[in-house]
N, C-alpha and C positions, 0 to 999 in steps of 0.2 A: 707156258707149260708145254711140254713136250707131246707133239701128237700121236708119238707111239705109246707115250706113260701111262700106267690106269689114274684114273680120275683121284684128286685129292679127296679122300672121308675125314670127317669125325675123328673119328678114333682115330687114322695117323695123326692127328691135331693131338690128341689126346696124349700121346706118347712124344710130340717135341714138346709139349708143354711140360711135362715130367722131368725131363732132360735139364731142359731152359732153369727151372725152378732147383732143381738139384747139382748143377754144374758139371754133371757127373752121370754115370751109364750104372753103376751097381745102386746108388738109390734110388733113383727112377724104378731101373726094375722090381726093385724092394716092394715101392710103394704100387708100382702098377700091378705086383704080384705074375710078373711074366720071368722068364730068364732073359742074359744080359743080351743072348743074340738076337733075341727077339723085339728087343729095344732098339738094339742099332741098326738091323733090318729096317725097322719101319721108319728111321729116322732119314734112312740115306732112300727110301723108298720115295718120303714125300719131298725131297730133297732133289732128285732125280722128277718127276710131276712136274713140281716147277720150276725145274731148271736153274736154281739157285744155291748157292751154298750159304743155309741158315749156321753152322757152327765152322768156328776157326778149332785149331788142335785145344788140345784138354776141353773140350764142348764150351768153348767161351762163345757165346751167339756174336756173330756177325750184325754189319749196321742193319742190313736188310733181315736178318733175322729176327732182332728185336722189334723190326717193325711185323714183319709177320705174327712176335707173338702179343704183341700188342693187341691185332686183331682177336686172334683166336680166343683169349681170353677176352672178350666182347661174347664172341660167340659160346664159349663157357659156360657165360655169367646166363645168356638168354636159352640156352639149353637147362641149365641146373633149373633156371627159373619157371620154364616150362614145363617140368617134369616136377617141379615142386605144387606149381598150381595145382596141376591135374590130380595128384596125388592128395592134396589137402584141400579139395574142393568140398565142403560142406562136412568138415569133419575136424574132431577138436583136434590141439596140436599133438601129435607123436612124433619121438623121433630124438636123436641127440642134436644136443647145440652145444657147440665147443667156446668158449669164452676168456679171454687172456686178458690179467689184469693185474699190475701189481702187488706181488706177496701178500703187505696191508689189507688193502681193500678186498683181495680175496680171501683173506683168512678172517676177519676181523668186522666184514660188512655183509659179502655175500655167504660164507658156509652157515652162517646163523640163519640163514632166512634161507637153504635150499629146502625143508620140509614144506613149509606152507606151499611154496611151488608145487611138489611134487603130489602134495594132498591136492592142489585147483585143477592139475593137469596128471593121472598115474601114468598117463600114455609119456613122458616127457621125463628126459634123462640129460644131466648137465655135465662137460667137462671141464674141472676150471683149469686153467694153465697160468699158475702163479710165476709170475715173469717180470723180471724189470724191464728187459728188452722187449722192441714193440714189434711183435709179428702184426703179419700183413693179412688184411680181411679179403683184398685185391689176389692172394697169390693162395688163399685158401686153408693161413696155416689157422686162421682162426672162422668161426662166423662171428662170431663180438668180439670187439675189442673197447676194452676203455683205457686211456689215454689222458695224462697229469697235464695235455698241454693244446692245443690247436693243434690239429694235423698235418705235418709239412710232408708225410708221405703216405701213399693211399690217397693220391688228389682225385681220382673217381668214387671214393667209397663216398656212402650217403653218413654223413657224419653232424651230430645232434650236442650242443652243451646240453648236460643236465645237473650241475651244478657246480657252485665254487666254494672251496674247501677253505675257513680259516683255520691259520696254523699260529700257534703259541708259544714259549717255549715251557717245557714240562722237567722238573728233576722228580725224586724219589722222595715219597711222601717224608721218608726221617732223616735227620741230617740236615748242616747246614749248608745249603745251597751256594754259599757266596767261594767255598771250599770247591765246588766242584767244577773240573775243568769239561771241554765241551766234547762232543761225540758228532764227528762232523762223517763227511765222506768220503769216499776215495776221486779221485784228481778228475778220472776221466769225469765225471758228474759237476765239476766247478758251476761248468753253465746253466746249471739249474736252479730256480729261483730259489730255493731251498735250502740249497746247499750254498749257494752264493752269502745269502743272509749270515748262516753260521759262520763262513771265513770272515767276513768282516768282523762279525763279535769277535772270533778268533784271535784275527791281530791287534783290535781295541784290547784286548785284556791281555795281550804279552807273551802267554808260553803257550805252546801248543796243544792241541786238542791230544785227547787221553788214549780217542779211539776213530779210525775209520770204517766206514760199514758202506755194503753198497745198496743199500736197502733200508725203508721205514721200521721194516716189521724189526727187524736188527736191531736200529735205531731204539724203537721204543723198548723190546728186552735191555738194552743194554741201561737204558733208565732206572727200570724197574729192579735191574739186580745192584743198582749204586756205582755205576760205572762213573755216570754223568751225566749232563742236561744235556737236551736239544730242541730242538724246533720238530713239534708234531701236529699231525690235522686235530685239532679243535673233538669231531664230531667223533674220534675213536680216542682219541686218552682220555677225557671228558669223563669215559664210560671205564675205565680201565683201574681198577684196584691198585692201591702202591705209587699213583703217581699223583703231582700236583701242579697249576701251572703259576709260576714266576712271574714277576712284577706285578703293571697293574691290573694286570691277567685280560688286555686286551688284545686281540691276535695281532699279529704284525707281519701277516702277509693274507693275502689270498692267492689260492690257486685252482685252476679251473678244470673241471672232469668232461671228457667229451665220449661219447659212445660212438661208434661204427659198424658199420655193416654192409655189406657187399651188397649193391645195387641188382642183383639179380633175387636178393630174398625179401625183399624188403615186403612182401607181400605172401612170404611164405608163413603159416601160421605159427608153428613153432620156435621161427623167429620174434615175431610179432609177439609173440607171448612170453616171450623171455626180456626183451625190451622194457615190454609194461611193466614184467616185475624188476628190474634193474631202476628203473624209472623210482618207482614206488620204493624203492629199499632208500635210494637219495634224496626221494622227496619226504620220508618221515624221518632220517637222520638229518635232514637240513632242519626243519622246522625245530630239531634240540640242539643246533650249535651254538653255540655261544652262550648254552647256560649255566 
């Protein structure tokens, strides 16, 4: 660090972290709510400190920049946490919790069961972010994340199985099923145990699937309207009007739900309390799969 520099703060932390996260000078400033000079001021400010160049052109971060924010997000995570404590010290949860989860299981598991939350907790408001792609708990775009598979990124967040889903395959309650072709997914998803299953039925029966979809919820509408069969979770078509499941109606896959949460909240109340009910919504939909 330069001994004529003023001292690195927080906040310039706060503003390469914006940066880092958005690749980019006009979202940063978006999301910091500053303008874009004020962004790059401070970037080339804490840059200048210590004596390092954290971004290469187009704000791509440098080797040492990455390590830099590597840290700062440590310090972050124990700042939000600190401010979270203090703030929810002896007092019931308030507050939003942002939650990402695929389509399905947010429209189909959790929107049914956000009143009862909000009758246990009035102080307590949810954002769900129905998403097949996996935001990151680590980078802030979520505070919960659930997750169809083991975590391969997000290796700091504090990450919890809370259940594993059987999957069946389901056509539309009328009609005869042996008629209908398969409703699979689009390419980039091959590698999904899910999807994987269906291709193989796929080429065992000959001609090609009727329909791609990049999503369950898709998936099972397209069932429901006579499109075609597919492979769906057990514990939500089970429950769903118009459909029915095929052969000897025992599942023929499992797969596994993981919840996540940034290491800095895990101790934050309103986390905490969104958990227990996420928890609770999978632990009484488990105990009826499979009937």
């Amino acid at each position: 660090m330069s001994a004529n520099s003023p001292p690195m703060n927080w906040n310039d932390l706060r503003y390469v972290l914006a940066v880092a996260r958005a690749n980019a000078i006009a979202p940063a400033a978006k999301a910091l709510r500053v303008d874009e000079t004020t962004v790059a001021r401070r970037v080339r400010r804490i840059e200048q400190g210590l004596g390092l160049t954290l971004f290469e052109p187009r704000w791509r971060l440098t080797e040492i920049g990455a390590y830099i924010i590597e840290r700062a997000e440590r310090m972050e995570e124990e700042a939000i946490a600190i401010a979270e404590a203090s703030a929810g010290a002896d007092s019931a949860p308030t507050g939003s919790v942002r939650i990402t989860a695929i389509p399905l299981i947010a429209s189909r598991l959790l929107l049914p069961a956000v009143e009862r939350l909000t009758q246990i907790y009035p102080g307590l408001s949810l954002e769900i972010i129905a998403e097949p792609r996996n935001l990151s708990v680590m980078r802030r775009d979520a505070d919960i994340a659930l997750r169809h598979a083991r975590p391969r990124e997000d290796q700091r967040a504090i990450t919890r199985r809370i259940a594993d889903l059987d999957y069946a395959v389901y056509a539309p309650t009328a009609g005869d099923a042996r008629r209908l072709s398969w409703i699979t997914y689009e390419a980039e998803m091959a590698g999904l145990p899910h999807v994987a299953w269906i291709n193989r039925a796929v080429s065992r029966q000959g001609h090609p699937a009727s329909l791609a979809v990049n999503d369950s919820e898709l998936a099972l509408n397209a069932v429901k309207i006579g499109i075609g069969k597919s492979l769906l979770p057990c514990l939500i078509a089970d429950r769903e009007s118009g459909l029915r499941r095929l052969g000897d109606k025992a599942p023929v896959l499992k797969r596994e739900v993981w919840l996540l949460v940034n290491p800095g909240d895990r101790h934050v109340p309103r986390i905490r309390a969104v958990t227990a009910w996420i928890e609770g919504i999978f632990g009484a939909t488990q105990s009826r799969q499979g009937t």
